[in-house]
N, C-alpha and C positions, 0 to 999 in steps of 0.2 A: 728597938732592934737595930744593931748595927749593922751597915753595909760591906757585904762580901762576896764576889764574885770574880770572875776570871780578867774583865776586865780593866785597864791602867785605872779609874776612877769608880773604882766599885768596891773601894776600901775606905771607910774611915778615914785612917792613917794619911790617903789620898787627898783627902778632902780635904783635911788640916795644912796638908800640906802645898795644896793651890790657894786655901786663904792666905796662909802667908805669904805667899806671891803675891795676891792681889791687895797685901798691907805694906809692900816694899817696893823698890824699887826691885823689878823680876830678875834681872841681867845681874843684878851683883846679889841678888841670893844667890840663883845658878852658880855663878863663880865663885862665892864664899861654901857651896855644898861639896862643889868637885873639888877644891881646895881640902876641904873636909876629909873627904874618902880618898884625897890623892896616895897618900902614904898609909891606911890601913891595910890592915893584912885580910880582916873579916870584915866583912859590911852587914853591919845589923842592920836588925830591919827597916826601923826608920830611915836612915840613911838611903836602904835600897826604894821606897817607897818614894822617897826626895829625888834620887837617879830614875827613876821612873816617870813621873810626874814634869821635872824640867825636861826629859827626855820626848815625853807625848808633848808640851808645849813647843819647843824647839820644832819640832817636825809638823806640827800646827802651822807655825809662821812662815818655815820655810817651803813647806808641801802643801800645806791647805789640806791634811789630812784633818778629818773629823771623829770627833772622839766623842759616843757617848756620855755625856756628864749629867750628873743633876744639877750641877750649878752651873748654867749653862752659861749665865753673863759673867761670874766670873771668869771663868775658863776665855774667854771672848775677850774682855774690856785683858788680861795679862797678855793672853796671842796678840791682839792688838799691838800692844806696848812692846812686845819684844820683837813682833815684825818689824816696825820704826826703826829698831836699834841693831838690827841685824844681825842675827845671832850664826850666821855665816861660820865665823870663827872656832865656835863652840862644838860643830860637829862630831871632829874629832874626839873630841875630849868628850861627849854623850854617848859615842858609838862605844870606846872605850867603856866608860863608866855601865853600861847597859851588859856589856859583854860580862863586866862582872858578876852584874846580878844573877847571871844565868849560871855563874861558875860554882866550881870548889866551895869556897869560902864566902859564901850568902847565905844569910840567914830565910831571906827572904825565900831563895829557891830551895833549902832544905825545907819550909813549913810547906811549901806548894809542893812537892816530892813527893809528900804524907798521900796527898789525893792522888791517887794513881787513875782516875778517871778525869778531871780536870785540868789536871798540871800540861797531860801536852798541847790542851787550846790555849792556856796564859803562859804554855813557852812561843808555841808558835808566835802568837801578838809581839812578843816582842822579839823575836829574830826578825817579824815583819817588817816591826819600827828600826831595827838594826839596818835591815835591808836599804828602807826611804832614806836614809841620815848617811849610808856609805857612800 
């Protein structure tokens, strides 16, 4: 059974997607993702799951915000490594990126839309994280 729920790491897709952080160097995946979505017009889902996920790490390192994971050491040993590196920088360009997935043109927030019971706790969560990051 796959994992899905409301919150940042309670998707599959999620999951895949802090492994490969914690198979990279984090700070130039991050940059290679927002480089990614810089110039699209739709942000599929995978990408919004990627603006997600470096979005909860970012604000991990910078806030010491704690995020439900199952995979707690990795989630841990990548905040680690991106706290060192100071991801300061990046803010903007997460708060940005974040705002998107909330928008128009998200695939990610049209499937969460479907649940009209859930969708405003996994909008809220992340205007929350928008909030820490502004």
């Amino acid at each position: 059974m796959g994992a899905w729920d409301t919150g940042i790491f309670d998707d599959d897709t999620a999951y895949d997607v802090l492994a490969s952080l914690g198979l990279a160097d984090p700070m130039e995946q991050i940059n290679e993702w927002y480089a990614n979505v810089e110039d699209s017009d739709y942000l599929e889902y995978t990408d919004g799951q990627c603006v997600l996920v470096s979005g909860a790490v970012i604000d991990a390192a910078l806030n010491g915000t704690v995020y439900r994971c199952d995979d707690e050491e990795t989630l841990a040993n990548v905040v680690a490594v991106v706290k060192k590196m100071d991801p300061t920088a990046l803010r903007a360009t997460a708060v940005t990126n974040l705002v998107r997935v909330l928008g128009e043109a998200s695939e990610l927030r049209e499937l969460w839309e479907e649940n009209e019971e859930l969708y405003p706790v996994w909008r809220q969560q992340i205007e929350e994280l928008i909030d820490r990051l502004s």
